[in-house]
C-alpha positions in Angstrom: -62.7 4.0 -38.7 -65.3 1.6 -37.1 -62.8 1.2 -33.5 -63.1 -1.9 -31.9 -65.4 -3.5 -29.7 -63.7 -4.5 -26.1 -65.8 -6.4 -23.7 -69.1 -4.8 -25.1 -67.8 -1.5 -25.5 -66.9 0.4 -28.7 -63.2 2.0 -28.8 -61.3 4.5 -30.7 -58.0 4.9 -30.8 -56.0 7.7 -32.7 -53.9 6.3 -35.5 -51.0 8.3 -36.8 -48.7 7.9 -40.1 -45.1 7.5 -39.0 -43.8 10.1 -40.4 -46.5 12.9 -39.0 -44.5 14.8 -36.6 -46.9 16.3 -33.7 -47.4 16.5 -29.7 -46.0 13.2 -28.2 -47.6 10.1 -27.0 -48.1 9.9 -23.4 -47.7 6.1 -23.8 -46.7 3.9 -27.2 -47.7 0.4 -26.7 -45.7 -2.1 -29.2 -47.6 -5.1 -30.4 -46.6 -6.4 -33.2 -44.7 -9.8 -34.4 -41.0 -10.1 -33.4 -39.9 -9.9 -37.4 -41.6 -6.3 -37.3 -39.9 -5.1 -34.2 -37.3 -3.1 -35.9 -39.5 -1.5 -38.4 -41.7 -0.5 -35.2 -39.0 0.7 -33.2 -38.1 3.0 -36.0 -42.1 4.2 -36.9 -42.7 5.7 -33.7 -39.7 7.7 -33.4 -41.8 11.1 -34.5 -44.3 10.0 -31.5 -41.5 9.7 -28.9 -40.7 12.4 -26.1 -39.4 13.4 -23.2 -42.1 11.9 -20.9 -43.3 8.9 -23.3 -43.4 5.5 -22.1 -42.9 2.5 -24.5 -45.0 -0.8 -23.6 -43.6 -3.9 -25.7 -46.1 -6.8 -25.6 -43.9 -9.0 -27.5 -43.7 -12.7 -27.2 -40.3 -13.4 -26.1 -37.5 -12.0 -23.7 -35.7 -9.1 -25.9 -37.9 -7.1 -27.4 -37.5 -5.2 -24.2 -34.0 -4.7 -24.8 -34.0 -4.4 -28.2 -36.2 -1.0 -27.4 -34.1 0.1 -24.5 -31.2 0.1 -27.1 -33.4 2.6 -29.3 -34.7 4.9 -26.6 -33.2 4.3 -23.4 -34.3 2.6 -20.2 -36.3 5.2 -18.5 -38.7 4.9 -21.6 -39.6 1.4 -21.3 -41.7 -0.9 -18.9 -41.4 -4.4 -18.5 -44.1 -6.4 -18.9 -45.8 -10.0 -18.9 -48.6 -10.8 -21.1 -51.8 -13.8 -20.0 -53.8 -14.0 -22.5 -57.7 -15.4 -22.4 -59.3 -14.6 -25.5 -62.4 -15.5 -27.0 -63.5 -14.4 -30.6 -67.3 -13.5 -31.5 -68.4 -12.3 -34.4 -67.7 -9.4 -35.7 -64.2 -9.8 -34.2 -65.0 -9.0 -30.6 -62.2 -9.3 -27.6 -64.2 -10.9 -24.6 -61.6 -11.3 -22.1 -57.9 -10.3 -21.7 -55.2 -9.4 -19.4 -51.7 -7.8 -18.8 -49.4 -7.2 -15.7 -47.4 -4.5 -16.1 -44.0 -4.5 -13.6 -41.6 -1.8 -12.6 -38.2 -1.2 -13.4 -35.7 -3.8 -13.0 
C-alpha cells in the first residue's frame, strides 16, 4: 500500500493472492526463509508460464534445485546474493547487491 523506499526512491510492486489466476510474471523472484520454500514453490504456480523466469535468493545451495524440481531448468537462474544493508528509519534499504549467473 505505502511501497517501499529503495535508495531514496519510493517503489511499488504488484502483489497478487496465490490463487488469482491471470497474465503471467515475466520474472518471480523467491525470497523467503528456507522453511517457507515449499509453500512458495507451490503459491506461485498460478503466476508461472511459458516464458517466466524464477530468481531464488535463498541462503543456502538447494533451493535452486528444489525449484528446478517444481518447474524445470529453463525457468530458473542461479544466483549469488552480497548483501550491504543499512536500516534508517522508517525501514529504508540504503545499499544492496546481487549477481545474477547463467545457466550451469
Amino acid at each position: 500500500e505505502n511501497g517501499i523506499v529503495i535508495n531514496g526512491t519510493r517503489r511499488y510492486f504488484p502483489v497478487v493472492d496465490p490463487k488469482e489466476c491471470g497474465e503471467p510474471a515475466d520474472l518471480v523472484i523467491i525470497a523467503v526463509k528456507g522453511y517457507g520454500l515449499d509453500q512458495a514453490i507451490e503459491d506461485i504456480r498460478n503466476q508461472v508460464g511459458e516464458n517466466t523466469v524464477i530468481l531464488s535468493v535463498l541462503n543456502g545451495v538447494d533451493s535452486e534445485q528444489r525449484v528446478i524440481e517444481a518447474y524445470g531448468e529453463d525457468k530458473v537462474l542461479y544466483s549469488y546474493m552480497r548483501v550491504s544493508v543499512v536500516m534508517g528509519v522508517p525501514a529504508m534499504i540504503r545499499r544492496w547487491g546481487i549477481s545474477i549467473s547463467g545457466k550451469s
